[in-house]
N, C-alpha and C positions, 0 to 999 in steps of 0.2 A: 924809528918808532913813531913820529908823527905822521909819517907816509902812511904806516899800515893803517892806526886810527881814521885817516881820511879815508883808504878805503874800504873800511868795513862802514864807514858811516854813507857813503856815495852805493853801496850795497843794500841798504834795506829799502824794501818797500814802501811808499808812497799811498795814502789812503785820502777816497775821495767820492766824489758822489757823479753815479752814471745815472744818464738818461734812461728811462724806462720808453718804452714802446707806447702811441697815444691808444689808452684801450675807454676811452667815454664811450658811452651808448647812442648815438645819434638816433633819435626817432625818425630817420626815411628821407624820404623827400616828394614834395607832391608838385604836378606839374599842372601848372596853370595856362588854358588858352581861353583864344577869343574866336571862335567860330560861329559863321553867321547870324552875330549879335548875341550870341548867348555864351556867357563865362562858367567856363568849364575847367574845374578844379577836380585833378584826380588821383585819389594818393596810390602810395606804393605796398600796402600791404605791412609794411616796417612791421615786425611782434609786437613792439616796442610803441605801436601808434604812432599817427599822424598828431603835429599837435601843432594848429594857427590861426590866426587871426585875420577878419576882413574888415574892411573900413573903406568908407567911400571916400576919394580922394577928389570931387569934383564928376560934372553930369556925368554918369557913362565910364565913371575913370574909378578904378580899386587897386586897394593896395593890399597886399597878402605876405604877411609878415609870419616867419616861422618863430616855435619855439622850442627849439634843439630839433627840429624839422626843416629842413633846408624847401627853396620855392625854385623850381627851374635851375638847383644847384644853389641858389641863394641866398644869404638871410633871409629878403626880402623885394618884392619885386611891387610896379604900378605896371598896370595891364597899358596904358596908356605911352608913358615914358619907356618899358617895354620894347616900344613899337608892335603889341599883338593888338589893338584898335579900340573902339569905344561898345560897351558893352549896351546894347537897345534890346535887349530880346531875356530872356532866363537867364538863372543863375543854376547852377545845375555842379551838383557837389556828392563825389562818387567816390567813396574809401573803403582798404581792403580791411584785412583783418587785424585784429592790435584796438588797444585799447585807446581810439581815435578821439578829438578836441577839436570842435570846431567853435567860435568865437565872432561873432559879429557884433563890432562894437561903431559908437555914432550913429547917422542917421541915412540912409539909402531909399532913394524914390524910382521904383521900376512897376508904377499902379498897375497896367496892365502886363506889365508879366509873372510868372512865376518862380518862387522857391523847392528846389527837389534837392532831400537831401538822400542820399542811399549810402547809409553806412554799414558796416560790415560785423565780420565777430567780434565779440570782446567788449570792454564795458565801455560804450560810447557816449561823448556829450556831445549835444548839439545845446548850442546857446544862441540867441536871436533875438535882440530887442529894437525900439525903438525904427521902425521902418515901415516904409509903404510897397502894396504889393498887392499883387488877385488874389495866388491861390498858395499855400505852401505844406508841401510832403513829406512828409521825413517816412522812411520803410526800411525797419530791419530785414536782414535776409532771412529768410524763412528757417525755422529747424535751427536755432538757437539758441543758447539757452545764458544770456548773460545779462546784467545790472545795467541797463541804460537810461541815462536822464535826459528829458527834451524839454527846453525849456522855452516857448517863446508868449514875449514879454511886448508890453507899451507898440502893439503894432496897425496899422491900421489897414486893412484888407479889403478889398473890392469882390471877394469872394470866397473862399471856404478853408479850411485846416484839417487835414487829413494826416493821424500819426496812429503808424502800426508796426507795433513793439512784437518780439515773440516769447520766449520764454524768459523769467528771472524777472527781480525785484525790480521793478521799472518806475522808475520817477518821468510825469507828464506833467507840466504846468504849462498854461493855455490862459493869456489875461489879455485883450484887446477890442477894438475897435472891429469886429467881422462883418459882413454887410453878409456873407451865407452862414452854413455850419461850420459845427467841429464833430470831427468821426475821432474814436479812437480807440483802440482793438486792440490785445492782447491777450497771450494765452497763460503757460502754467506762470506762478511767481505771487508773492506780497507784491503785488504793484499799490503804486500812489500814484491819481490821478486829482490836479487843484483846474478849473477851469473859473474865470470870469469876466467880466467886462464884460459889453454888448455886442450879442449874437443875435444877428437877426433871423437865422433858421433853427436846423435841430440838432442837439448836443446830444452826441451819442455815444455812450461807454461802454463796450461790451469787453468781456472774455470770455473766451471762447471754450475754452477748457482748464483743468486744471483741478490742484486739491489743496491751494492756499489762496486765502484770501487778499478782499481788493480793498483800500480805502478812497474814497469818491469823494471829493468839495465840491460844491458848487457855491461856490462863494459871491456874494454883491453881485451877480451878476444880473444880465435883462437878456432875457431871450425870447424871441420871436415867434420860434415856433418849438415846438416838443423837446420834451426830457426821455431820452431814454437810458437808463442803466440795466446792465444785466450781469449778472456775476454768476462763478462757476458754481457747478450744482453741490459741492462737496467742498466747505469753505466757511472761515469767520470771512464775516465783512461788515464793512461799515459805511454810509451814502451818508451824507449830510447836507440839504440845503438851506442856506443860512443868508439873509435879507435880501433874497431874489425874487424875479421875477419871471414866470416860466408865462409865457401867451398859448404856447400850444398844451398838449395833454403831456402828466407826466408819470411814466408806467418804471417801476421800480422792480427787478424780480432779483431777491437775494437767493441766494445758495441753502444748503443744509449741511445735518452733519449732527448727531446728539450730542457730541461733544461742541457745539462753537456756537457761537452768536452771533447773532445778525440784526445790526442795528441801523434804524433809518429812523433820521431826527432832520423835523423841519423845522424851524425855527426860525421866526419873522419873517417869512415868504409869503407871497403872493402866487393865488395856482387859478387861472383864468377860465382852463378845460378841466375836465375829466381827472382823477387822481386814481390811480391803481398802484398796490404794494402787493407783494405775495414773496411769500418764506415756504421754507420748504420744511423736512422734518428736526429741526433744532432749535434752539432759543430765538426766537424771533424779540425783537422789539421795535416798536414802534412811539413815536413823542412827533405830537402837533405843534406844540413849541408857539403858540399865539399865533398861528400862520391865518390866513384867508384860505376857503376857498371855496372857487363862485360854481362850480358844478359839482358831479359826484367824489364820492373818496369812500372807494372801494377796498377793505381791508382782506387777503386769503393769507392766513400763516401756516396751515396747517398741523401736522403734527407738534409736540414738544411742547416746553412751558412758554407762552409768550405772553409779553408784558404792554399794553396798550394805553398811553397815555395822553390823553385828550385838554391839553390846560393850559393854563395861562392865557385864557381869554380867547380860545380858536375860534372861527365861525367859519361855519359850513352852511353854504347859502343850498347844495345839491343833498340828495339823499345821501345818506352813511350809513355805511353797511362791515361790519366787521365779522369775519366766519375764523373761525378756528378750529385745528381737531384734535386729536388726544391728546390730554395735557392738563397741568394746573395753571389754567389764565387767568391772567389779572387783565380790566379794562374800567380804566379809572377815566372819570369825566367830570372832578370836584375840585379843581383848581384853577379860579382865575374865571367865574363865572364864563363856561363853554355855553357856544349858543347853536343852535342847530334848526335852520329855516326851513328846513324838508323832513323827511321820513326819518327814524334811524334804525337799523334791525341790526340786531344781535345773532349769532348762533354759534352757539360755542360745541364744541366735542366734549366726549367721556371725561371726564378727570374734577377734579376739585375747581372749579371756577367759582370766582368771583369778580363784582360790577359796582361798583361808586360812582351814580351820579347826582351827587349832591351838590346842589344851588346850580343847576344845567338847566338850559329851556332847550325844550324841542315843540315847534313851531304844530308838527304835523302829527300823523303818527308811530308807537313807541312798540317794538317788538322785541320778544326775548324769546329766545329757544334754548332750551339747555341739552346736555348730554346726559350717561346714564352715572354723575361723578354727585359729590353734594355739591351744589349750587349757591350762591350767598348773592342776591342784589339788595343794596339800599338806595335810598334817598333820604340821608337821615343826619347832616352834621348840626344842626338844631341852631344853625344862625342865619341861613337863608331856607327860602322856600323855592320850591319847582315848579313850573310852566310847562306841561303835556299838552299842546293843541288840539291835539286829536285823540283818537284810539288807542289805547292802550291795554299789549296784553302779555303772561305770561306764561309760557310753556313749558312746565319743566319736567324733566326725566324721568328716570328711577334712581332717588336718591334721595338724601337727606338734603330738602331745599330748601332756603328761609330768603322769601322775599318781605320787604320793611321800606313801607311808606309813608315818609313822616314829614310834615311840614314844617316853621320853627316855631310856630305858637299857635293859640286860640284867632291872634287877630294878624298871621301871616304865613297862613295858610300855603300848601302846596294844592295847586290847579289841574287837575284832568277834563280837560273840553268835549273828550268825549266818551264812547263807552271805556269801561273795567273789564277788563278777563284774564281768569287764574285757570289752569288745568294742571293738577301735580298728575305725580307718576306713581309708583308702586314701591317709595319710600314714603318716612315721617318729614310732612311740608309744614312746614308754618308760615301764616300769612300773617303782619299786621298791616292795620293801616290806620292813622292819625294826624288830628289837623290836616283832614285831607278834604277837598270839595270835587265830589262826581257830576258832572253834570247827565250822563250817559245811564245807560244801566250796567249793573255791576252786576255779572253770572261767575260764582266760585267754584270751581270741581275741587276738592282736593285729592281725589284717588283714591287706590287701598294704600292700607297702614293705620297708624293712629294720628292723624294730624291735629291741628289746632288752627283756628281764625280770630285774634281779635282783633276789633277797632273802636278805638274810642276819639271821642271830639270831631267827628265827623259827620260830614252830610252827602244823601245818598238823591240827590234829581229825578231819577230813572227806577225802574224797576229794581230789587238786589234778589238775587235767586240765589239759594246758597245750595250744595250738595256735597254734604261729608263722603260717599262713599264708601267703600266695607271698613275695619278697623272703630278703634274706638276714639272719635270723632270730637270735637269741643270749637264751638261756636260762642263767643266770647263777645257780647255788644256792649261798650261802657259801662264793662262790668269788674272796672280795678278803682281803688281807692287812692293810685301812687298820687305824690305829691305833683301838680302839673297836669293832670289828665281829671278835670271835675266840672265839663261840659256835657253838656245832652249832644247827641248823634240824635238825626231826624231825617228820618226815612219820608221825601214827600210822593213815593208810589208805593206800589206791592213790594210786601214781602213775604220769601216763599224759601222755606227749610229743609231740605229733604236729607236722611239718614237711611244708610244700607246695616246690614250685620253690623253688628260692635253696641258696645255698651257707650253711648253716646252724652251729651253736654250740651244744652242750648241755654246761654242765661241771655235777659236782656236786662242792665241796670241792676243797680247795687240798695239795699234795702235803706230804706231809710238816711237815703240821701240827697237832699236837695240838689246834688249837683250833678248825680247821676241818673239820669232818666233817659229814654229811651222813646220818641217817638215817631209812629207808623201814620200817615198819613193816609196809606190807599190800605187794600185788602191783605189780610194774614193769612197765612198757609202754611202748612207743615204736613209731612210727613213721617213716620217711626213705623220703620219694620218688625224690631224684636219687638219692642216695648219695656226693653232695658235700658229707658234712658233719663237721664234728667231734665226736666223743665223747669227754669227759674225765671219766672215772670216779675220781676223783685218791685220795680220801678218804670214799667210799661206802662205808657198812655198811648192807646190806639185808637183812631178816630175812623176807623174804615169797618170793614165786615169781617168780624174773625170767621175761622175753620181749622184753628188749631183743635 
């Protein structure tokens, strides 16, 4: 009986743990030589990418360390200890497809030669900091469409950075020491492109095509010669250069799209040449952002609502020129006293526009065009006063347009150095103008419709010729009583009134008010077609030849 018990127990099964078959992923393996002085690193395509590191191991001498990437079968190999020789000539790094890593870490000195990296499909990193070098390339394969980041960092170069990405969300960062440019190209995708540090040529950003947008830095940088960005036509995007320096010209062309925005913000730059932006048919915007700049700056945004912001103390030493077209735009120039040493013209498109530039000088002369939208410009936040150098005039459309020029008091006056000119359109305009001093002569059209003129506390240098127009008309001279407005306006040349059809309004001065008077220095004149009109002569003292 004890026999059989031993052998049913010497009969059971025995449980235990078997080895499995090794199934890890190993990412490849890349083969690294040394041919006539140039290191040549070349993967094997693995799905699974290439993924390793370089390091200089002494002059001439690198070490190429995998990770789950084998090197010449390796962990890890020194090109030198090797026995494949000393590397005097390029580095030159050629990977298939998989989603590849490359890594160069410490410090490597090969000034006169070059970095070429050619990586393959699939979402590739190239990383590169810290080294010296001419020129270095990185070039996705054409007809691509994947997420790759290029990063190179703290480098210092004898000559230029050339990186061309193709399709898909591509991350670019570009920060060193270049003695040329940076080029860098891509097509469909959200890319992100950060460049800075000192470039002594031209930084260049293009995509090429595509129907998503690009985001642009230009960060701290000093650049030597030209900005160019250009982004795909059908696209948000966004450019921002922020405490740089650009030496050559920088021409800005964003995309369109009525659904997206396009925004281009400088802030705290310096711009040495020429400035050009232009937007296409979608929300444009634009922010000066306290920048400098010592030539022109050219604004085209075209269609869409675009929003234009001129403040925090910008100076534009060149003329400034902002065009707009269909749309309700805003072009604001009332924050942070903006100064403007040259010309500025306006022209805006069809749509609801409006313009704030209050407490803004402009040196030369001031133009405005409007489109056939209602119009709204001021100078009027009643804490500072404006400086017009020159000429000053306003054209506006057919619409309902209200220009408003107001100085902040009696004894701080807003300045025009030289002529006034108003021509409305074939809506109701209204003009005023207060605490204002003309030195020029002042010619008003205000068109057909029914408009209105008035101006109080002001003084007229030059001639004033006034012309209502058809509609029923109202010329309005220091003829309100409000609290703040109980100076005399004095006209020291002619003045000359002219009224078409309409039941018309001409007062000059409020009755029997000391403080509202109205005086004509040179010759009076008027005109009245129907003879349906008012004359309020209330507080007129005229010292010239009447012929009303």
């Amino acid at each position: 009986m004890k026999s059989s018990a031993r052998k049913s127990v010497s009969n059971r099964r025995r449980l235990g743990l078997e080895c499995l078959e090794d199934r890890t992923n190993p990412s490849g393996n890349v083969n690294v030589a040394v041919v006539a002085g140039d290191l040549i690193v070349t993967g094997d395509g693995n799905t699974n990418g290439n993924v390793f590191t370089i390091a200089e191991a002494g002059v001439g001498n690198f070490t190429i360390t995998g990770n789950g990437t084998t090197v010449n079968g390796a962990g890890s190999i020194t090109t030198a200890g090797a026995g494949l020789g000393i590397v005097t000539r390029d580095v030159k790094i050629t990977l298939g497809n998989g989603g590849d890593s490359v890594t160069y870490t410490g410090s490597f000195q090969i000034p006169n030669r070059d970095v070429i990296v050619s990586p393959g499909a699939g979402n590739d990193t190239v990383n590169f900091s810290n080294f010296f070098a001419r020129n270095v390339t990185v070039t996705q394969p054409a007809g691509t469409f994947d997420a790759d980041t290029t990063t190179l960092t703290g480098m210092k170069l004898s000559g230029s950075v050339s990186v061309s990405a193709q399709g898909g969300a591509d991350n670019t960062t570009v920060n060193g020491s270049i003695a040329g440019g940076v080029t860098i190209t891509s097509k469909d995708g959200a890319d992100n492109v950060s460049v800075g540090g000192r470039i002594g040529k031209t930084v260049s950003v293009t995509n090429t095509a595509g129907t998503t947008g690009n985001v642009v830095h230009i960060d701290n940088a000093s650049l030597g010669g030209a900005l160019v960005v250009s982004n795909p036509s059908v696209a948000q995007s966004v450019v921002t250069v922020s405490g740089s320096l650009v030496g050559g010209t920088a021409t800005i062309s964003n995309g369109s799209g009525t659904q997206f925005v396009t925004s281009t913000t400088m802030n705290g730059s310096v711009f040495s040449q020429a400035v050009s932006v232009s937007g296409g048919t979608g929300f444009d915007q634009f922010n000066a952002g306290g920048s400098i700049f010592s030539k022109t700056l050219t604004l085209s945004l075209g269609d869409g609502n675009n929003d234009v912001e001129m403040s925090n103390g910008a100076i534009v030493f060149g003329a400034f020129r902002a065009t707009t077209g269909t749309g309700n735009d805003t072009i604001n120039s009332n924050t942070g006293a903006t100064s403007y040493r040259s010309t500025v013209t306006l022209v805006v498109g069809s749509g609801n526009n409006t313009a704030n530039f209050s407490g803004t000088n402009v040196s030369q002369a001031f133009s405005y065009v409007g489109g056939s939208g209602n119009d709204s410009f001021v100078t009027s936040d009643n804490n500072t006063s404006e400086t017009f150098g020159g000429n000053v005039s306003f054209t506006g459309g057919d619409g309902t347009n209200s220009v408003t020029i107001l100085g902040a008091s009696t004894t701080s006056r807003t300045l025009i150095g030289g002529s006034f000119s108003y021509s409305g359109g074939s809506g109701t305009d209204t003009l005023g103008i207060a605490f204002t001093g003309i030195l020029g002569a002042t010619s008003v059209n205000l068109g057909a419709n029914n408009d209105i003129m008035f101006t109080d506390d002001s003084d007229y240098l030059g001639a004033f010729s006034f012309n209502g127009g058809d509609g029923d008309d109202q010329l309005l001279i220091d003829a309100t009583t409000t609290a703040g407005f109980n100076n005399t306006v004095e006209m020291l040349s002619s003045f000359t009134a002219n009224f078409l059809t309409g039941i018309d309004t001409i007062q000059l001065g409020v009755a029997n008010s000391a403080g509202n008077q109205v005086t004509v220095f040179g010759t009076l004149a008027g005109d009245f077609r129907t003879g349906a009109e008012t004359r309020n002569f209330l507080n007129a003292v005229h010292l010239g030849y009447p012929t009303f």
